[in-house]
MIKE-108057 format. One record per residue (C-alpha): x, y, z. Coordinates in steps of 0.05 Angstrom, whole numbers, plus 5000, padded with zeros to 4 digits. Layout:
XYZ;...
REM end
This chain:
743547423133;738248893181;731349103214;724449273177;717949323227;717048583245;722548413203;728048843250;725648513317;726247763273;733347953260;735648223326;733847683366;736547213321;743547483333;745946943373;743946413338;745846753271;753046893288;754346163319;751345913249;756146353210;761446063258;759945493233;758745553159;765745903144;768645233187;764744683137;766345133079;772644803047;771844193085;766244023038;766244332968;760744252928;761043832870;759944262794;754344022756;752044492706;744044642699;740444082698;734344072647;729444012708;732144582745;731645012673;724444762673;722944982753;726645662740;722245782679;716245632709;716346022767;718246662728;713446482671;709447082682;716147542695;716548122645;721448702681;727948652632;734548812670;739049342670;747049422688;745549852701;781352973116;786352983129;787053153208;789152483249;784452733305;781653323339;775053653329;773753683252;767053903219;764253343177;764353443105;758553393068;759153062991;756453652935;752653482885;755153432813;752453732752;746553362709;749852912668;757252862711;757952242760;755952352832;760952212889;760851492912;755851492968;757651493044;754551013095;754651233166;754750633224;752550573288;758250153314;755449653376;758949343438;762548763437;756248353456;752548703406;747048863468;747749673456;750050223426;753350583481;759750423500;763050603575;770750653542;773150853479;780850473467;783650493390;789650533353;791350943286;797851143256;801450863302;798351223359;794450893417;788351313446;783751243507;777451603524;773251523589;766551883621;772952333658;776652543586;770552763551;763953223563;757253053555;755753263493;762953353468;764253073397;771052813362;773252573292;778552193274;781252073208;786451683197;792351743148;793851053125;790850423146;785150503183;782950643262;782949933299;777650013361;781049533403;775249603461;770549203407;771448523396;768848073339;769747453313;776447633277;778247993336;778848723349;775949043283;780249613233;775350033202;776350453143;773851063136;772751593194;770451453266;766452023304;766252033369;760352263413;759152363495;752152233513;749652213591;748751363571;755151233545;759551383477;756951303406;761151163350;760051263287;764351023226;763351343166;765751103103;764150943034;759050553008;762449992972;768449973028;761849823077;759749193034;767048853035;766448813106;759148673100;759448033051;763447593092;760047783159;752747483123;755746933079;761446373088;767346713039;767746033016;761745992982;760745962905;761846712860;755446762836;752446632910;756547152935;755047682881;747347552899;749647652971;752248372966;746348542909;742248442967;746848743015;747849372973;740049422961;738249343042;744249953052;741850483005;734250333029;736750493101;740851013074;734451313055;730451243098;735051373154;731051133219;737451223262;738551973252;737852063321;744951713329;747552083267;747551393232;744351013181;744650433205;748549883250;753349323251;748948753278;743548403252;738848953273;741149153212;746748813174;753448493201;758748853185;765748793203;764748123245;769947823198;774448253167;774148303087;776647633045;779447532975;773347262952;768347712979;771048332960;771548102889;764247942890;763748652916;767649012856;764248512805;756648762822;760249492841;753849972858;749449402827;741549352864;735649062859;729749512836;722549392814;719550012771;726250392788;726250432868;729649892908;726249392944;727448983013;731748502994;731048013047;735347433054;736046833108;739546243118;736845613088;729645453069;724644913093;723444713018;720345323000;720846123004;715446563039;712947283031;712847883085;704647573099;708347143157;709647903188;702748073188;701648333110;695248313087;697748123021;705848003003;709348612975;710048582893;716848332894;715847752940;713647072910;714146462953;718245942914;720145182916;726945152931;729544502934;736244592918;738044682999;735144043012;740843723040;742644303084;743744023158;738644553182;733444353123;729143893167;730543973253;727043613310;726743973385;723943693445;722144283496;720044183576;712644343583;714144713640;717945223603;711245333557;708145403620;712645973657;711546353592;704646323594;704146523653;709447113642;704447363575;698247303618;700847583684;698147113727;700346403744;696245733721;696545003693;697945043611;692444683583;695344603507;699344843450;696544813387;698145143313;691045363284;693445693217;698845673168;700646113116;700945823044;708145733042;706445223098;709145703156;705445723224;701946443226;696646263284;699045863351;694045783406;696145743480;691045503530;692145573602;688145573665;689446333676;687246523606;688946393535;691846803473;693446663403;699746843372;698947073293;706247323272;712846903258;717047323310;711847253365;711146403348;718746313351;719946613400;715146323452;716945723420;724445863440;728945263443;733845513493;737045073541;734744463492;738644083438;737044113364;737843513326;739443663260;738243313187;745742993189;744442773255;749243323296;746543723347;745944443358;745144783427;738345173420;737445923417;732646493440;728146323366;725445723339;729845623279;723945753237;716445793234;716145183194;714844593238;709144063261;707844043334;706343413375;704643723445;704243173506;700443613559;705543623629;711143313591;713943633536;712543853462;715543543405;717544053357;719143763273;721244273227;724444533171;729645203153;732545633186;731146433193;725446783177;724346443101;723247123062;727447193003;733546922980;735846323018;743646423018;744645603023;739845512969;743746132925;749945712936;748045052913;744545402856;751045652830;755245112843;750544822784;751945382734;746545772761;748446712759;747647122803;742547462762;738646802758;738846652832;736147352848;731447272789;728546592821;727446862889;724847522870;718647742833;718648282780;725448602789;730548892754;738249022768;740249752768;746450132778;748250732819;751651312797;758551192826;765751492807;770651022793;
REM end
């Protein structure tokens, strides 16, 4: 539910709201189940349509407790032999998930209890731990299932801001802990084996690409990146896990960006709402009706003109009367890509989905959602899909649809797809254009 350019600075600032959604999700899953229909003819009909033109087939494709240790470093196997499973390395945040240095270390493995402060370590000192049996517990991080166990390895490292830890581990370990963090365990098979497709796909991009080697990591455990470890791993998820096992999504052989979000506004959008000229190959924005009746679906906000006007003034620099709001372009999906502010001190346009929701920010306002509850607003807009009805020195009226950024697969409407017979395969066939499931070369 990290990240990528515009895409990573969407994510991050969407971690509040994202992880009271989630909250909520894995509460309403179980309490409402939904109801098996089997494809419908019309459904056939919409998924044949939009993939008329689709012709890419598919494919299936240590033992020191602690102490300073030198990190081992996987060989490579012969042509032809099967390559170790792959290791993910991640940058494990604070308990607020505001950075990555932490003042205190406190954990417990094999039995033992450990403390480290700025007085029991140099700058610049490092320390691995490896555990024997049943992971390291960091008991000075908290998450939503409380203080986290992580499998795997934890390094340790002193810098002048703080400590850094690291938790290495392998690959398909990382994506049991990652599943249930971005989707409700409750939620339909075939949803949740779309879910860590994706999941494994976004990983061993980053894994590639690896923009945090500075930190010695690949990537994090928020939604800079993915979630990981904010609930511990479930029956369910885990299954979905071993069922897709080293499964991704490809297009000519190399993996794309699988991006997911929460629930659409009736239809999908492309990476053109971050400032693409033209949507990468494997985007296609898509009808997707089949999250209709998802509370967050259709929204309605009412926001304080003055609050438009402090952050005018705060872009500008200067202080002055705010004149008008106004959207001037949307993007063919129907998302707003252009949002003029007029003030007395100046005016600016705003042409990007990050930029629009956030100036547009809800916070401190109730949400009034399609079922009629209400939802305490966040630092976004929940989406960039919305009408505005601006009354200058009073208020705008924001009416809108989704929530998230829109690009991909929408996890709600993956869910409702398979509760009607829909695979995984299918779902990740509708949302994406021209792609192919691969495997990697995993032992096991």
């Amino acid at each position: 539910m990290v990240l990528i350019n515009s895409a990573m600075e969407t994510r991050r600032a969407q971690k509040e709201e994202y992880l009271k959604l989630a909250e909520r999700e894995a509460e309403e899953t179980g309490i409402q189940e939904a109801e098996k229909t089997g494809i419908q003819e019309a459904e056939k009909r919409e998924i044949q349509e939009a993939d008329a033109e689709k012709t890419a087939g598919q494919e299936e494709g240590e033992p020191a407790d602690s102490g300073k240790e030198e990190e081992g470093a996987a060989g490579k196997e012969a042509d032809g032999e099967k390559k170790e499973e792959p290791m993910i390395r991640v940058l494990l945040m604070d308990t607020g998930y505001t950075s990555c240095f932490h003042p205190f270390v406190s954990l417990v493995f094999d039995g033992q209890e450990r403390s480290y402060s700025p007085d029991s370590m140099e700058t610049g000192e490092d320390l691995k731990i490896t555990p024997r049996e049943g992971g390291v517990q960091i008991t000075s991080i908290q998450r939503q299932s409380g203080s986290p166990v992580y499998e795997g390895s934890i390094e340790i490292s002193r810098r002048e801001e703080g400590f850094l830890l690291v938790n290495e581990l392998p690959l398909e370990t990382y994506l049991e802990a990652v599943v249930p963090s971005e989707m409700p365990s409750g939620y339909e098979m075939e949803a949740l084996k779309a879910q860590a497709v994706c999941a494994r796909t976004y990983a061993w991009k980053q894994m590639q690409e690896r923009k945090l080697e500075e930190y010695g990591a690949d990537v994090d455990d928020s939604v800079n990146y993915q979630v990981y470890q904010n609930i511990s791993p479930q029956e369910t998820t885990t299954q979905a896990v071993e069922e897709t096992r080293g499964k991704i999504l490809c297009q000519n052989g190399e993996p794309v960006e699988a991006y997911y979000f929460s629930t659409s506004a009736g239809v999908t959008s492309t990476n053109v709402i971050w400032g693409a000229d033209e949507p990468a190959s494997y985007l296609k924005s898509v009808p997707c009706s089949f999250d209709a009746q998802e509370p967050w679906s259709w929204w309605q906000v009412e926001i304080p003109w003055e609050n438009l006007e402090k952050r005018a003034a705060d872009r500008l620099g200067k202080e002055g009367r705010l004149l008008g709001v106004a959207v001037t372009r949307k993007e063919e999906s129907g998302a707003v890509t252009g949002l003029e502010v007029v003030s007395e001190a100046g005016s600016f346009l705003l042409e990007e989905e990050y930029a629009i929701r956030e100036f547009l920010s809800p916070q401190g306002c109730v949400i009034t959602e399609k079922d009629g509850t209400s939802a305490e607003g966040g630092t976004l807009l929940p989406s960039s899909y919305f009408e505005i009805e601006a009354a200058p020195g009073t208020s705008v009226v924001l009416t809108g649809g989704g929530y998230g950024h829109g690009v991909g697969m929408s996890q709600n409407g993956a869910n409702q797809m398979a509760a009607r017979g829909y695979t995984c395969e299918e779902i990740l066939d509708y949302f994406f254009k021209d792609v192919e499931i691969r495997t990697l070369p995993l032992t096991g």
